[in-house]
N, C-alpha and C positions, 0 to 999 in steps of 0.2 A: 504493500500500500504506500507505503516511504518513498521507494523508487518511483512509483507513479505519479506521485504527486512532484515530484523531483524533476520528472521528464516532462509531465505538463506544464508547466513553469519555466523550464526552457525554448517551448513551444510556444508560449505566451512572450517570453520576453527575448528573445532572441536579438531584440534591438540595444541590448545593453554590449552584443556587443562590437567594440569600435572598428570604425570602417576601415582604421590602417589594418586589421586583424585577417589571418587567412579564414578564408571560408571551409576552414571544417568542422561544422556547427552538427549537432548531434553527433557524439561520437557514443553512444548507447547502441549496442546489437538490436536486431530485429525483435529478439525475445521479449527488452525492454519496451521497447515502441508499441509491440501488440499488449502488451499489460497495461500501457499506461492511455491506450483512445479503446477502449472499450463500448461505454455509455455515451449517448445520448449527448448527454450533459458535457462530456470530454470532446465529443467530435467539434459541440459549440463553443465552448472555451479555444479548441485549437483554430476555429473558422476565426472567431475573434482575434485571434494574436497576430494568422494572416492578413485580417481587415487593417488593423492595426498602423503592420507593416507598411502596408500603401498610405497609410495614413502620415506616418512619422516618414515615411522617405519620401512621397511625392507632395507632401504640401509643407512638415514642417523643416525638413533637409533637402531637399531635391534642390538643383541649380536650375534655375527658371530660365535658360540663359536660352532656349529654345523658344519659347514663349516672345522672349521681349524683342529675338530678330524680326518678329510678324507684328510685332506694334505698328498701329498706324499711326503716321506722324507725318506730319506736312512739314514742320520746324525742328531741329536739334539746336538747344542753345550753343554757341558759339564756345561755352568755357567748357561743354561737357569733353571729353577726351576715352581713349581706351576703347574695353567695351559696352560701353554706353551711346555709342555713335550709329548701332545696328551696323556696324562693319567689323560683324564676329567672323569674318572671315581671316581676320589678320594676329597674331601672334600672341595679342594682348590678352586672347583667352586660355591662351596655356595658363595665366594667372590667376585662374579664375577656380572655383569650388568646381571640380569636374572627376571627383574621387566618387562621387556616390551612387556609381552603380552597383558597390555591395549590395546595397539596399534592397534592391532589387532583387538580387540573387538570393536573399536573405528570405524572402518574400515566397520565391519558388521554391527553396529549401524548404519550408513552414509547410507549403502546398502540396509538396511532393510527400511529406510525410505523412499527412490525411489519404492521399491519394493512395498509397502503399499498404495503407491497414483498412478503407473503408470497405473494400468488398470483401474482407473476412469476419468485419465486427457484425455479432449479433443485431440488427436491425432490422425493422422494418423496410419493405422494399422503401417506404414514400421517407422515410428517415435518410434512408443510404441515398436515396437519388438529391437530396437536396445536400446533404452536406457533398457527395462526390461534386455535383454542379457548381456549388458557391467556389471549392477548392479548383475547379477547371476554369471558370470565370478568371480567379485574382492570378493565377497563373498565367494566362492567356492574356489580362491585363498588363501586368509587368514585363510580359515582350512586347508589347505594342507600344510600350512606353522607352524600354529599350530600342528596338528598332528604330522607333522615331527621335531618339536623341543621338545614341551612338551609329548607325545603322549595321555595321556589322559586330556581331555579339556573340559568346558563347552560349551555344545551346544544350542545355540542361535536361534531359528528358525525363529522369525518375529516379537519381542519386538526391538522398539529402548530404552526405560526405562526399562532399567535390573534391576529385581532382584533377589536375593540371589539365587546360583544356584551352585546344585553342580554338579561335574566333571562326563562327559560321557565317557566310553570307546573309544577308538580311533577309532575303528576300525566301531562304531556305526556312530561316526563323519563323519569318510571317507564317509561309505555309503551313508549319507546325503549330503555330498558335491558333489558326485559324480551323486545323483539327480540333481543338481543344476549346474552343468558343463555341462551334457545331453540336459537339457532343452536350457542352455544356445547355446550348437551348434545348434539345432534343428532351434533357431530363428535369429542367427544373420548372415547378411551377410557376404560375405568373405570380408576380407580387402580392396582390389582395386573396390568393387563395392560398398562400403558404404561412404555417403556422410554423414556431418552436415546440421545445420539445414539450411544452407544456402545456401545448396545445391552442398558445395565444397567437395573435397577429402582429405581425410584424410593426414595430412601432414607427419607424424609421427608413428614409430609402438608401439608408447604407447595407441593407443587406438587398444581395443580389438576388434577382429571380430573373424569370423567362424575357421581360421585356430587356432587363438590364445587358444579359449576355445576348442578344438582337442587338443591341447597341454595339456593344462589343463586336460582336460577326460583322456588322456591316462596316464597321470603322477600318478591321483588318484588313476585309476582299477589297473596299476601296483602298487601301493603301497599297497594298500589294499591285491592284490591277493598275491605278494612277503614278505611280512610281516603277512602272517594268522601263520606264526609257533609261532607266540607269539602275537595273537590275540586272545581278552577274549572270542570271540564266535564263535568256528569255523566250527559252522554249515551255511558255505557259500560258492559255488564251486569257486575255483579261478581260472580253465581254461578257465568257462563264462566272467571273467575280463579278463585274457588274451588275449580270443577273442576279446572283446571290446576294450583293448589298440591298437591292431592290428590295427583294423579297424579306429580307431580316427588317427594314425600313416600315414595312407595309404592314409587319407583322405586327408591331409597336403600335402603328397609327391605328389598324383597326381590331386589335385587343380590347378597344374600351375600360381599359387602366387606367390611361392617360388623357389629359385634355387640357387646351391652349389654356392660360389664362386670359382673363374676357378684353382687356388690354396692356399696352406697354408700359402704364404705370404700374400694374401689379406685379407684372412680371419684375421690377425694381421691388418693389415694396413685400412682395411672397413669393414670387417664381422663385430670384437667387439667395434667397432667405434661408426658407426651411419646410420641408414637405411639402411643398406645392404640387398640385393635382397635375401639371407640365413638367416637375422632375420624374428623371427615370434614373435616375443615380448621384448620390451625392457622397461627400465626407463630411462626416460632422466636424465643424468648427467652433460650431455657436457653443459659448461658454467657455471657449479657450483660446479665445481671442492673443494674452496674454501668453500663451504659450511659442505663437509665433513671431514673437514681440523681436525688432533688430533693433540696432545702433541707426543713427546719422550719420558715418559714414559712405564715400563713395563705395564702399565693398558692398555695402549693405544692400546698392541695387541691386547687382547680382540674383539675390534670394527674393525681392519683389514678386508678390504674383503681380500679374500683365496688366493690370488697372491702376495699380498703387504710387505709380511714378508720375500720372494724371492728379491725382488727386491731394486739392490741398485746400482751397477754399469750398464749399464754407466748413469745413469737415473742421481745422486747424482751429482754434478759439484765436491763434495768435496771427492770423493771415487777411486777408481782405481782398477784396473785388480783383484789385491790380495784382495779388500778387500769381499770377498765371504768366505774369509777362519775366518771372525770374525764372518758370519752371523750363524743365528739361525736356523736355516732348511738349510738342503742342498740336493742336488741333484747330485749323480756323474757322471763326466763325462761316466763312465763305463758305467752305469745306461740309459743315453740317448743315447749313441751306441748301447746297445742291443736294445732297443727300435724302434728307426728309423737307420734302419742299409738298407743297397743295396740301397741307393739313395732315403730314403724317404727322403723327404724334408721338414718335420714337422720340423727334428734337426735343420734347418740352420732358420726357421723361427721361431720357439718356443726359441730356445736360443741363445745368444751372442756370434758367434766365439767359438764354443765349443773345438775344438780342439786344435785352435792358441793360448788359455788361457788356459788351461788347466793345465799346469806345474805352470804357475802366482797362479791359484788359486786353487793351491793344490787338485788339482783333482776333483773339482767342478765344475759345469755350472749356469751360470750367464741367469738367466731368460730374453726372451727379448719378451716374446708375448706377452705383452698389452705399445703399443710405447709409449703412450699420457700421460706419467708423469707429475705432475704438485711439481716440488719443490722448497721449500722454503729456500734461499739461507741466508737470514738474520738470521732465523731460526734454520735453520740445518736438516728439516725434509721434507718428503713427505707429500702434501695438499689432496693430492688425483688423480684421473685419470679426464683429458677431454676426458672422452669418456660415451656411454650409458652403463647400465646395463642390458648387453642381457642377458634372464631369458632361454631363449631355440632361436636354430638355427636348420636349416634342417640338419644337419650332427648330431644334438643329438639324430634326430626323425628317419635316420635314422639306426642310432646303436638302439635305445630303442624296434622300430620295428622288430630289429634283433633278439635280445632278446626275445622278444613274440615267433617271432615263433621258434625260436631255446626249449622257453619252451611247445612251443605247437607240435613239432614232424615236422616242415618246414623245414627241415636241408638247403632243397638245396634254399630255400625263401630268409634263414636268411645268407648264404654262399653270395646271389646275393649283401643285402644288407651292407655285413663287406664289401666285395673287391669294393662295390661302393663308399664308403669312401677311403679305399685305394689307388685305382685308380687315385683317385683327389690330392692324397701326392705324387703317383708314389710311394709306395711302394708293395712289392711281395703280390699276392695274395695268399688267403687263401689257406692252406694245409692240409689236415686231420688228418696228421700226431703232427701240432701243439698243445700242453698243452693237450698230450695224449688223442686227439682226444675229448676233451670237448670243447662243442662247445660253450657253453651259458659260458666259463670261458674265454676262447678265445675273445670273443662280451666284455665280461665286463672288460679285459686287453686292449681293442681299445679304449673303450669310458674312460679308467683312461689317455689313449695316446692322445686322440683327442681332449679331451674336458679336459686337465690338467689344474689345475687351474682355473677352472668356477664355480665352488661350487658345483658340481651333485658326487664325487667318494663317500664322507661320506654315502651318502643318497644311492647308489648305489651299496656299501657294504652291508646296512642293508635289502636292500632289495633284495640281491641274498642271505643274511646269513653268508656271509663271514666272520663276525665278528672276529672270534679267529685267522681267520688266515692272514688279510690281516690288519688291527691297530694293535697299539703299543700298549705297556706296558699294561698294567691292565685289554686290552680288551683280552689278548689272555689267561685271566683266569680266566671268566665271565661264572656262568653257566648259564643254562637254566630259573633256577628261577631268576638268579639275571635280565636275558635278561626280563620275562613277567612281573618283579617288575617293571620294568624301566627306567633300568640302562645306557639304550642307550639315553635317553633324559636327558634335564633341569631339576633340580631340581625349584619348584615355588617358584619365587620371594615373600618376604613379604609383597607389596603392594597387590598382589593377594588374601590376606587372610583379608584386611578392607573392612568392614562392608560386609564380608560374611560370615555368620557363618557356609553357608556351604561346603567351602573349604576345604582340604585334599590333605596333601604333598602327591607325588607321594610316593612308600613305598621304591622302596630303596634307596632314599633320605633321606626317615621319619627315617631311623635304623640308618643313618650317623649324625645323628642331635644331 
């Protein structure tokens, strides 16, 4: 009973330990492992420790540094320098927090271990299917997170005792994950119909169900299929992913789980909140705001999530109208007129009085869609947001599914789905005439609008290919080889390289080095 309880506790907290540390984390025989996830209660405590993990590496440690290249930004103030310019293409991010892919691995470790003992533990089939489901979901999760930061990564199939392993093509990765998201929809219930063990409902949309890993499925096969132009193997049809993001998309939308909120102010005020009837996945933050609390200095953007470098009036107690015109990113007011113009109502919810401030702050807009600031007045700094970390909402699933089919020849499918978003802003429907009749350019100028500041345009550029021409500096002179070297991702942190002898910088990292 000792040892189990011993072994579930390293299961749980395997974030204690430190990321310069090799990853050979449960070093317990199999004998311990099946003793100690037995019940019910243990398979949930270990789902818990995995959820965790995504928790404490992707939002309270993770290097956001992917996030902040796909900022939208009309302006960089003149003093900012390094990487803070959006030209992470250039060497000043070998400086930068770019060790924390333990974390990750950390994460499939946890998962792999559930995954190795659930179809032996005494269970019910609908017990076995959800906890296997939730652990294939965060595992499938953390490549997709992998991939899209480092792009090529070691792939982990069923060891929780890693060893020395070297780096898989990404796109080999995807395909593996994207097993493991399939299987995962196949067996878990939908959100409102899955209980714990105790037979209650789910309180929260931090636990994964059927819509969540549809989320999941369809993010992978578009990634996979929208990123084959610079995938090492490209003997793989990418209109069968297409098909299949569709389908994972459609699946979510007419589940009847989910539903829009009724406009663009709730969606501020409840959507990126907490529970809202429009999330399908979130991390809980609210209430530990504090936890993800930085310094003031320039290191500190770095770990920004992708709204926070906007955001300062009226949030700041110690700021005012003008002061947008000292900030680092800007946004002009010109810029959010064209954008939500004939009475969308994104403008007056996404930003602060854009027009009554406008001349204060020199022609800038003062961000105002995430309201639940948490600052620190003793301080002088932002702690962080009381609010969740929603990963995906139905308004992304519907723009992403617009996108499928706008790539699959659905014109008038993917028309139904932009102006459904639309609609719920009150702004004009779509016209044929707009962005010269490109329609998949059109879908992916909505969802930079709709979903500004959530972290999906970086990820969203590389996978329509936009590269040269929708980032700054360095990216709009990136060739083709510099793109399949892998110049769109992190370069590896040097914890990544102890006690593996066989590790191997991405290459156009290795040539900057």
């Amino acid at each position: 009973m000792v040892m189990r309880i011993v072994v579930l506790l390293l299961i749980l907290g395997w974030c204690v330990v430190g990321c310069d540390d090799q990853l050979d984390v449960l070093p317990e025989n199999s004998l311990t492992l099946n003793n100690a996830l037995t019940t019910p209660q243990d398979f949930e405590s270990a789902i818990a420790g995995v959820e965790q993990e995504l928790r404490q590496t992707c939002i309270m440690n993770d290097p956001l540094v992917q996030e902040q290249k796909g900022f939208y930004v009309d302006e960089i103030a003149d003093w900012v320098t390094g990487g803070c310019t959006n030209d992470y293409t250039s060497e000043e991010i070998v400086n930068y927090n770019t060790n924390h892919w333990q974390g990750y691995y950390l994460g499939i470790a946890k998962a792999n271990a559930i995954l190795n003992r659930v179809d032996d533990a005494s269970l019910s089939r609908e017990r076995r299917n959800i906890y296997k489901g939730q652990a294939l979901f965060f595992k499938a999760m953390f490549y997709l997170r992998l991939v899209q930061r480092w792009g090529d990564c070691m792939l982990v199939k069923d060891d929780v005792i890693f060893k020395p392993t070297a780096k898989s093509p990404w796109d080999e990765v995807a395909a593996y994950a994207i097993e493991l998201a399939r299987e995962a929809v196949d067996i878990l219930p939908e959100f409102d119909k899955m209980t714990n063990w105790k037979g209650e409902n789910y309180a929260n949309k931090a636990t994964p169900g059927k819509g969540t890993a549809n989320a999941l499925y369809a993010y992978l096969c578009a990634w996979r299929a929208g990123c084959k132009y610079f995938a090492s193997d490209q003997d793989y049809n990418e209109k069968v992913l297409w098909e299949e993001a569709e389908k994972a998309c459609s699946g979510i939308i007419g589940s009847g789980v989910y539903s829009l909120e009724p406009n663009p102010e709730a969606v501020c005020t409840r959507g990126l909140v907490e529970n809202s009837p429009e999330s399908i996945y979130e991390t809980i933050n609210r209430g530990f705001e504090y936890e993800l609390s930085f310094s003031s200095d320039m290191m500190a953007l770095v770990k920004l999530l992708a709204y926070e470098v906007y955001m300062n009036y009226p949030f700041n107690p110690f700021a005012n109208e003008e002061s947008i015109k000292h900030g680092a990113y800007k946004i002009k007011v010109a810029t959010v007129n064209k954008w939500f113009a004939n009475g969308d109502s994104r403008k007056e919810a996404y930003f602060y009085k854009v027009d009554e401030l406008a001349e204060k702050a020199g022609g800038s807009a003062h961000v105002y869609k995430y309201r639940e600031a948490v600052f620190d007045k003793d301080m002088g700094y932002m702690c962080g947001l009381n609010q969740n970390r929603v990963w995906w909402r139905l308004a992304d699933i519907y723009l992403l599914r617009a996108e499928c089919r706008a790539r699959l020849g659905d014109t008038e499918g993917a028309i139904v789905d932009l102006n459904e978003i639309r609609r719920r802003a009150g702004a004009k429907s779509y016209d044929s005439s707009e962005d010269n009749g490109d329609l998949r350019y059109t879908v992916f100028l909505e969802r930079q609008k709709e979903l500004l500041l959530e972290g999906h345009r970086y990820f969203d550029v590389i996978r329509n290919g936009y590269v040269n021409t929708e980032l700054k500096g360095k990216f709009r002179t990136l060739s083709e080889q510099d793109i399949k070297d892998g110049a769109l991702f992190m370069c590896i942190g040097s914890s990544a390289f102890s006690n593996n002898p066989l590790m191997r910088q991405n290459v156009y990292w290795f040539r900057r080095m």
